[in-house]
C-alpha positions as a Markdown table, in Angstrom:
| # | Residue | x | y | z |
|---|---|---|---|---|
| 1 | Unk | 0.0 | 0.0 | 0.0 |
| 2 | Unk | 1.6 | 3.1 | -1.5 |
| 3 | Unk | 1.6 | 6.3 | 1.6 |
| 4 | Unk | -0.2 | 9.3 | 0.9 |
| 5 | Unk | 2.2 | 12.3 | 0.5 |
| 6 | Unk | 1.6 | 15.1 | 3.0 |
| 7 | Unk | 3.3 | 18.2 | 3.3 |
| 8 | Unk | 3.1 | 21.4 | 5.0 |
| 9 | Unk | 0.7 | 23.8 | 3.6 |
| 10 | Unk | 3.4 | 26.5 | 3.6 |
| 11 | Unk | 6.9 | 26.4 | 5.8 |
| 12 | Unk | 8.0 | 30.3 | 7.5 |
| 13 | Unk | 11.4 | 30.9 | 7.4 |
| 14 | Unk | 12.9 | 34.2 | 8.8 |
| 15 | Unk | 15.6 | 35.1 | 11.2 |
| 16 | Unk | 14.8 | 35.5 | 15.2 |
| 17 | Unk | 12.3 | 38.2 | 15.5 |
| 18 | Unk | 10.8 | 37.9 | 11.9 |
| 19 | Unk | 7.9 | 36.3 | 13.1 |
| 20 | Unk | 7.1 | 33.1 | 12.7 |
| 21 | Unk | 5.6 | 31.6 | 15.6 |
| 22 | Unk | 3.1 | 34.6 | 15.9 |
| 23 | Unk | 2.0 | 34.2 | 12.2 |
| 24 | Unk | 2.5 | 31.0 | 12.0 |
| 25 | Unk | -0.3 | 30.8 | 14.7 |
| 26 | Unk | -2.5 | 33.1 | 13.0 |
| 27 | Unk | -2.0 | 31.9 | 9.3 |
| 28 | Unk | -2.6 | 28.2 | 10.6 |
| 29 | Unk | -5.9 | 29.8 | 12.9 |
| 30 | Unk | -7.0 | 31.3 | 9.3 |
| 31 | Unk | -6.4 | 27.9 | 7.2 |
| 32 | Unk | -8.0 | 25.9 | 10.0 |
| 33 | Unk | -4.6 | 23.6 | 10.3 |
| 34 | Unk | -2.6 | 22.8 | 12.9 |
| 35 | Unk | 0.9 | 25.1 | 13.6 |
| 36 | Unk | 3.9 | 23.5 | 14.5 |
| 37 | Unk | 7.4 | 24.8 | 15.2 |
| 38 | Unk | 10.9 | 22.8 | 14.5 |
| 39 | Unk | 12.3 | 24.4 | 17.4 |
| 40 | Unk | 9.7 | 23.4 | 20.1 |
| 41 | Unk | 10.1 | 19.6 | 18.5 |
| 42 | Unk | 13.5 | 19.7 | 19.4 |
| 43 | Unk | 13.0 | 21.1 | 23.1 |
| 44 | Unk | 10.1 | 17.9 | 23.4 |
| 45 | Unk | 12.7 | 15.6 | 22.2 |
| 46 | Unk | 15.7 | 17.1 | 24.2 |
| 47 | Unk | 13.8 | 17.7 | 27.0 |
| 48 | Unk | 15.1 | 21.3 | 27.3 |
| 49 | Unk | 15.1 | 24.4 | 25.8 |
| 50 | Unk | 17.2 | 25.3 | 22.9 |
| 51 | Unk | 19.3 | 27.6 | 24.8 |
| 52 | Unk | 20.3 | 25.1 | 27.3 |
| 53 | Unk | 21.0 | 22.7 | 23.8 |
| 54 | Unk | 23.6 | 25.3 | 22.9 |
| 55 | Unk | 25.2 | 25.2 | 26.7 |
| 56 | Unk | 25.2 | 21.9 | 27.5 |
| 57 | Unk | 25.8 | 19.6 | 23.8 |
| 58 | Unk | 27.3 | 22.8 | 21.2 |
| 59 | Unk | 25.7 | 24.2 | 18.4 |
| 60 | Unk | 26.8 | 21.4 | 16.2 |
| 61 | Unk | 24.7 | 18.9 | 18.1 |
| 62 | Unk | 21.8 | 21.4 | 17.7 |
| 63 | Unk | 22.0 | 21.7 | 14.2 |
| 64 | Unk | 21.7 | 17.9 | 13.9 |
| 65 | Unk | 18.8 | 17.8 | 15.8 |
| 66 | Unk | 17.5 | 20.7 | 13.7 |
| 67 | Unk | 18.3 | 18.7 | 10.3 |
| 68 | Unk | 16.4 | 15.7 | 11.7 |
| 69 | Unk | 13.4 | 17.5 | 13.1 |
| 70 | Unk | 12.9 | 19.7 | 9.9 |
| 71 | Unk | 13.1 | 16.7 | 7.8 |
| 72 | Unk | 10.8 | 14.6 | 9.6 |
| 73 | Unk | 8.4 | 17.9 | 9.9 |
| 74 | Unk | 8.3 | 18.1 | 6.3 |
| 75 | Unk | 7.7 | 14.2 | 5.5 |
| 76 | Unk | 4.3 | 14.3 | 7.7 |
| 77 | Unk | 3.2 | 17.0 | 8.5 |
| 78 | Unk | 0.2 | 19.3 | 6.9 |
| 79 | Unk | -0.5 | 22.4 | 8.6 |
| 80 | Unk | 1.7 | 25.4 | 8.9 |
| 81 | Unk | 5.6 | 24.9 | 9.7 |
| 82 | Unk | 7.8 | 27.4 | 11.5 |
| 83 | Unk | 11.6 | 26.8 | 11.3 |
| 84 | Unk | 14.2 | 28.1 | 13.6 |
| 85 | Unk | 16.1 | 31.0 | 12.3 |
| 86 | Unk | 18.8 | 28.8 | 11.3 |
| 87 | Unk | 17.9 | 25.7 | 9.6 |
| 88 | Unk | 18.5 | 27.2 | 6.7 |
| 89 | Unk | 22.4 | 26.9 | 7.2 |
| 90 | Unk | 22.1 | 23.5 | 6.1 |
| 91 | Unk | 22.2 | 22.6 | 2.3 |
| 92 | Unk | 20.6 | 19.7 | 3.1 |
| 93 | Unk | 17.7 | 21.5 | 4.8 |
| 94 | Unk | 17.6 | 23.9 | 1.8 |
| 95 | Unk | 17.3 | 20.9 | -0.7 |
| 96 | Unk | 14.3 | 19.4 | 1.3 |
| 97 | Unk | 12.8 | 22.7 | 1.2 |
| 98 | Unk | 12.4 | 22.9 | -2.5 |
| 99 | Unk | 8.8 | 21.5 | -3.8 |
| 100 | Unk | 7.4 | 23.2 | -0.6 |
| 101 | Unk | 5.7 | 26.7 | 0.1 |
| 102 | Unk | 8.1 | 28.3 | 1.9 |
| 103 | Unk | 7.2 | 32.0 | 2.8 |
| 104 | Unk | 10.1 | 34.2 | 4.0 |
| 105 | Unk | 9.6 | 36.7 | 6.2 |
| 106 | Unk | 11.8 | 39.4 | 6.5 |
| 107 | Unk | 12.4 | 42.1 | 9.1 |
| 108 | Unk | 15.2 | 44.8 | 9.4 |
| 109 | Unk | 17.2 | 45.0 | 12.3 |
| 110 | Unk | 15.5 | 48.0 | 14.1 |
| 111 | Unk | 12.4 | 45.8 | 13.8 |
| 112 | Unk | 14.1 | 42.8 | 14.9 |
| 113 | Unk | 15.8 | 44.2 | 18.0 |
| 114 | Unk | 12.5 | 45.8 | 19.4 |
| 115 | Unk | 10.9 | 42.1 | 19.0 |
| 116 | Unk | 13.5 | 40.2 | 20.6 |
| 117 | Unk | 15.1 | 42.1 | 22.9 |
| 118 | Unk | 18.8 | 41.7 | 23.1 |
| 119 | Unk | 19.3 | 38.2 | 23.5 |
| 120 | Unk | 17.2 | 37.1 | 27.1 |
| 121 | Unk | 17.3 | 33.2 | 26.2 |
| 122 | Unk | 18.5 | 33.6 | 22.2 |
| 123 | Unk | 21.9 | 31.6 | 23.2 |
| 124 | Unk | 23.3 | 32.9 | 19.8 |
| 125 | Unk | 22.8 | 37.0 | 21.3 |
| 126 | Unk | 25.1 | 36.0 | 24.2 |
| 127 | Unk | 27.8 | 37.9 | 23.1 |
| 128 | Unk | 27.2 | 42.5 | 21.6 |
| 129 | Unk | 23.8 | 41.2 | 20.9 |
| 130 | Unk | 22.7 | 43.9 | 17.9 |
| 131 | Unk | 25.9 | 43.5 | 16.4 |
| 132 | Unk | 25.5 | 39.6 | 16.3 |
| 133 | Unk | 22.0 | 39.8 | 14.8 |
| 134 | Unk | 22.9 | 42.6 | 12.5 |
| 135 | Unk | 25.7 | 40.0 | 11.2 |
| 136 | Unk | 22.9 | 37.1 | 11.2 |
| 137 | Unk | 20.9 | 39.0 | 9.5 |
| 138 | Unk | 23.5 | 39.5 | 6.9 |
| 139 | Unk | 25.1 | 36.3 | 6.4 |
| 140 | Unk | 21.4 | 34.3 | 6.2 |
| 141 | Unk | 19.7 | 36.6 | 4.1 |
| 142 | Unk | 20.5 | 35.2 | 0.7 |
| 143 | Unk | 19.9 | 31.6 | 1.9 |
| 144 | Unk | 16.7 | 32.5 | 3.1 |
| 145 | Unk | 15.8 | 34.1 | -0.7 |
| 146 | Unk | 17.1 | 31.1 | -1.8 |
| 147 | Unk | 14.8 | 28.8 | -0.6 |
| 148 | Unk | 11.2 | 31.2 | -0.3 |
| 149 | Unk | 8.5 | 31.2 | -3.0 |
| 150 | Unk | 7.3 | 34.0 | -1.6 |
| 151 | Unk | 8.9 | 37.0 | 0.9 |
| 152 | Unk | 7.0 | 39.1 | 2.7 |
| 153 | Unk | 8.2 | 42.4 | 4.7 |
| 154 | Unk | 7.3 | 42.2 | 8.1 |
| 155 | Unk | 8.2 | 45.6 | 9.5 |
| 156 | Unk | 6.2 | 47.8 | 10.8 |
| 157 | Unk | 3.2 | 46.1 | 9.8 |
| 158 | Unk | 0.7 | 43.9 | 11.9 |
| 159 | Unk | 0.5 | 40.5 | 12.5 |
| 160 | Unk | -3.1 | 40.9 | 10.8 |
| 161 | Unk | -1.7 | 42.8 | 8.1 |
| 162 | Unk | 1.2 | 40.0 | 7.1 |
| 163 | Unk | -0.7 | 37.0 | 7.7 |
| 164 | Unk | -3.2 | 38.3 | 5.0 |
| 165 | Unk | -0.7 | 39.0 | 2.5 |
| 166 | Unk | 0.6 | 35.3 | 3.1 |
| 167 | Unk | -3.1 | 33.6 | 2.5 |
| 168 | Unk | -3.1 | 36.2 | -1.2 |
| 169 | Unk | 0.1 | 34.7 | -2.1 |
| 170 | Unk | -0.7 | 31.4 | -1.2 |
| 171 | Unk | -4.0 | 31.1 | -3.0 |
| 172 | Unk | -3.6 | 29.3 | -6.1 |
């Protein structure tokens, strides 16, 4: 008996602050699916929270759990799909992600900072916090271009206001 294929209805990509658990919750609310984050499968799994991932096992063994979790997110599951900030570092992530709806949201550092904060439990902030992100921002930008169908701005604008643009983009 051959399996049904079942993918997300759209995957959010976007740095820390972008986003993507906020919309991803209201964009899965307006599609009547279910929203699930990469990040929070990993803290279920690990049994703690990213940042203490980074502490206690290295950002290496993070980003192994990442590659698993997104690839098992996008092999079964059907609703809307947040992934952390950095799962697109991976070329192996990036090729899984083609095929897929993948809606980058993008937000400018001003924008960014005032969502986050300066680092309280983003393990990667530890350290000059705005000139890290700026530099994330930077050096992940073109990888997340690379993988979206679709890129919507997210600064200064509402919740409401993105999540709507995302459900026009995604109609067929």
């Amino acid at each position: 008996m051959k399996r049904e294929t079942v993918k997300p209805v759209c995957v959010l990509v976007g740095p820390m602050g972008a986003g993507k658990t906020t919309i991803g919750h209201a964009l899965a609310g307006a599609l009547g699916v279910s929203f699930r984050d990469t990040d929070a499968d990993i803290e279920a799994s690990a049994g703690k929270p990213v940042s203490d991932i980074f502490v206690d096992d290295g950002e290496e063994a993070f980003r192994a759990m990442e590659r698993a979790a997104v690839a098992e997110a996008l092999a079964d599951f059907d609703g809307v799909l947040a992934l952390g900030g950095g799962a697109v570092l991976a070329e192996e992530t990036r090729e899984l992600l083609r095929g897929h709806a993948v809606v980058f949201l993008s937000v400018e550092l001003t924008d960014a900072v005032k969502r986050v904060g300066l680092g309280i439990g983003r393990p990667l902030l530890a350290l000059n916090p705005r000139a890290t992100l700026k530099h994330l921002l930077d050096q992940r930008r073109p990888l997340y271009q690379e993988v979206a169908t679709v890129t919507v701005v997210t600064d200064d604008r509402t919740p409401e206001a993105v999540t709507e643009e995302i459900l026009g983009a995604l109609k067929p």
